[in-house]
C-alpha positions as CSV (number, residue, x, y, z in Angstrom):
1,X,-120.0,15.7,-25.1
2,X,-119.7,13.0,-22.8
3,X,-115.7,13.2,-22.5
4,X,-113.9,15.5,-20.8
5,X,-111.6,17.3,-23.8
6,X,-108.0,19.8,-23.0
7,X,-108.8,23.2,-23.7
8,X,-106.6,22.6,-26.7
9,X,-108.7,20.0,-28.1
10,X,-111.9,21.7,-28.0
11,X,-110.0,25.0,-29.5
12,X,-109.1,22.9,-32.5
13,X,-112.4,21.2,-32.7
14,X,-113.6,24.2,-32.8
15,X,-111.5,25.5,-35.6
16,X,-112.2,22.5,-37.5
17,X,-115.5,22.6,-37.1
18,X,-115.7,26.3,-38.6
19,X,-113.6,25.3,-41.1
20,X,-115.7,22.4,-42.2
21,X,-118.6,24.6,-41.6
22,X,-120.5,22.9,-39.2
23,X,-121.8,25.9,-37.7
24,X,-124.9,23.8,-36.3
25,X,-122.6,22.1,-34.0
26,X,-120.3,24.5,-32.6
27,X,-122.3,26.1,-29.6
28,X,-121.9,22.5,-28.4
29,X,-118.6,23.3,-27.6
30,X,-119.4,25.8,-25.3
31,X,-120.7,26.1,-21.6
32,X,-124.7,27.0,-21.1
33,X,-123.3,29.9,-19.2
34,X,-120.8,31.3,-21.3
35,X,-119.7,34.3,-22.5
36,X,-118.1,35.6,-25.8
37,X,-116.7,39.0,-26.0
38,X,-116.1,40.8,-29.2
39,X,-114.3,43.7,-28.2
40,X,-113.1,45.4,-31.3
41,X,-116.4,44.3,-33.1
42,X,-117.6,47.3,-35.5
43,X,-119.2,49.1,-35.2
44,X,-119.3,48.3,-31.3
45,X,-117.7,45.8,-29.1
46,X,-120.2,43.2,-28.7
47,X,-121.0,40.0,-26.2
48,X,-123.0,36.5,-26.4
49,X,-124.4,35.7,-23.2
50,X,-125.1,31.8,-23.0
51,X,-125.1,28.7,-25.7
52,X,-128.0,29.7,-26.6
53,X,-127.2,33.2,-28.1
54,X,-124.0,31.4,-29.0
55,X,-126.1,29.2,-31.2
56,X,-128.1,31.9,-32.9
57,X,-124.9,33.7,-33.6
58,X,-123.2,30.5,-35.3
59,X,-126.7,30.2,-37.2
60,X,-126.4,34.0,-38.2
61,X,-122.5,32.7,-40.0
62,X,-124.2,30.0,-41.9
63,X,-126.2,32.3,-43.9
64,X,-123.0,34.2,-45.2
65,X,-121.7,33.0,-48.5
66,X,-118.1,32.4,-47.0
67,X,-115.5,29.1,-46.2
68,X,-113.1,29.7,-43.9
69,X,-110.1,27.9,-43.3
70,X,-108.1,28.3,-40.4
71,X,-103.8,27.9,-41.2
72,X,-101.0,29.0,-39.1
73,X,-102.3,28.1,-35.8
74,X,-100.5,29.3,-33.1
75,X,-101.7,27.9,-29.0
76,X,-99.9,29.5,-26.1
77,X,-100.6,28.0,-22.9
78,X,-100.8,30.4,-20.0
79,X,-100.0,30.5,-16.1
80,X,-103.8,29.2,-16.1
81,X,-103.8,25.9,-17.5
82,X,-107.7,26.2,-18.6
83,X,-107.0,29.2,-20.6
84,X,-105.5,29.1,-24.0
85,X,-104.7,32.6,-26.0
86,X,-104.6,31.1,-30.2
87,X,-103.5,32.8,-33.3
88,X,-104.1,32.3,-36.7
89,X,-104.9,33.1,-40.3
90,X,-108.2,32.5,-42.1
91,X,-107.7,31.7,-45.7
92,X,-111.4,32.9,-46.8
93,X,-113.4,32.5,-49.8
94,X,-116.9,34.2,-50.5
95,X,-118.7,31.5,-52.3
96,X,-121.0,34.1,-54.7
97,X,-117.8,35.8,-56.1
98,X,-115.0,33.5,-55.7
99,X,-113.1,36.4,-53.9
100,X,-110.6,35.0,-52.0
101,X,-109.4,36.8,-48.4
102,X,-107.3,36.5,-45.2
103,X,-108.4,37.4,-41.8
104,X,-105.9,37.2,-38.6
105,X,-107.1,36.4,-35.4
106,X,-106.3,36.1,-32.0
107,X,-108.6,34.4,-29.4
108,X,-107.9,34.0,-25.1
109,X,-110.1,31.2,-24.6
110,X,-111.3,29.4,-20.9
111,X,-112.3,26.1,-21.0
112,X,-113.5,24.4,-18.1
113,X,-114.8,20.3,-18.2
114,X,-114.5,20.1,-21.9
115,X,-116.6,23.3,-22.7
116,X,-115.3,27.2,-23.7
117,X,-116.7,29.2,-20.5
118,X,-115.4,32.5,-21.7
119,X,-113.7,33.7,-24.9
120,X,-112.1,37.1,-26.2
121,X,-112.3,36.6,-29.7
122,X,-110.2,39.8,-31.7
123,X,-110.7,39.4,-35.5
124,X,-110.2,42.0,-38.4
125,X,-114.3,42.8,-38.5
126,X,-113.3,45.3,-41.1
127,X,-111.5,42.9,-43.5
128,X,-114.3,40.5,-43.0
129,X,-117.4,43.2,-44.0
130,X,-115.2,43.9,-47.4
131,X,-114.8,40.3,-48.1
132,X,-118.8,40.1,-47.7
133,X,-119.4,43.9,-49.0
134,X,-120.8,45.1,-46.0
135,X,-117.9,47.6,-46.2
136,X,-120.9,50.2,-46.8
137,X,-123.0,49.5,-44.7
138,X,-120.1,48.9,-41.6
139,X,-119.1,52.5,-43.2
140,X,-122.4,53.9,-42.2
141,X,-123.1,52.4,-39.4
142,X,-119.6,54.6,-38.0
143,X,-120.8,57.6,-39.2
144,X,-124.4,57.4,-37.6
145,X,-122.4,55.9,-34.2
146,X,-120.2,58.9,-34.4
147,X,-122.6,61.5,-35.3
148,X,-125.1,60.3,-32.0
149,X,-122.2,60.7,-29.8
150,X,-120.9,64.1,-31.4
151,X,-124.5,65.3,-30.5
152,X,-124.6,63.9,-27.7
């Protein structure tokens, strides 16, 4: 990325780019150093650490049977002009079943010299394991958390 892009612009390249699912492009978007934060991941809050693991994760999303299509976008600048906090609605589709889904999402993005340096990404993670049926398995994964700490 040779030009400098607004945070806004490299928020909706980035949502275009999901929704045209070119995952192997994305981490591009971000800084070598940056950080993602998934704090109400299931079935714990989770963080990227660099474009690389940023890469691997995108790489990860590929493999799911899902398009995602972002509607409803929502950008509210803040008192820090390089941070952005974005809303919006994924109209989803798993491709195996034709099961169609929405998924609300909010995002406080930083973007410094046309890259994301940091990102709080809050997305329904349970609405998303139904839509791929890891509802289960995201299930059991709870109990197990919960029964280590019980013990604990």
């Amino acid at each position: 990325m040779s030009e400098s892009l607004s945070p806004r612009q490299v928020i909706e390249r980035l949502l275009d780019g999901i929704s045209n699912q070119r995952w192997q492009e994305l981490h591009h978007l971000y800084a070598e150093d940056s950080v993602v934060e998934y704090p109400f991941a299931l079935p714990a809050a989770t963080q990227l650490k660099g474009r690389e693991a940023i890469r691997a994760y995108f790489a990860g999303v590929a493999s799911y049977p899902l398009e995602l299509r972002a509607r409803d976008v929502v950008m509210h600048e803040t008192a820090d002009p390089e941070t952005l906090v974005v809303e919006w609605t994924y109209d989803g589709l798993v491709t195996t079943t034709r099961r169609s889904f929405q998924v609300t999402n909010i995002q406080v993005s930083t973007v410094r010299d046309g890259r994301i340096v940091a990102s709080r990404d809050y997305h329904n993670h349970v609405a998303l394991a139904n839509a791929v049926g890891r509802l289960p398995a995201l299930f059991s994964a709870l109990t197990n958390a919960g029964q280590k700490t019980d013990s604990a």
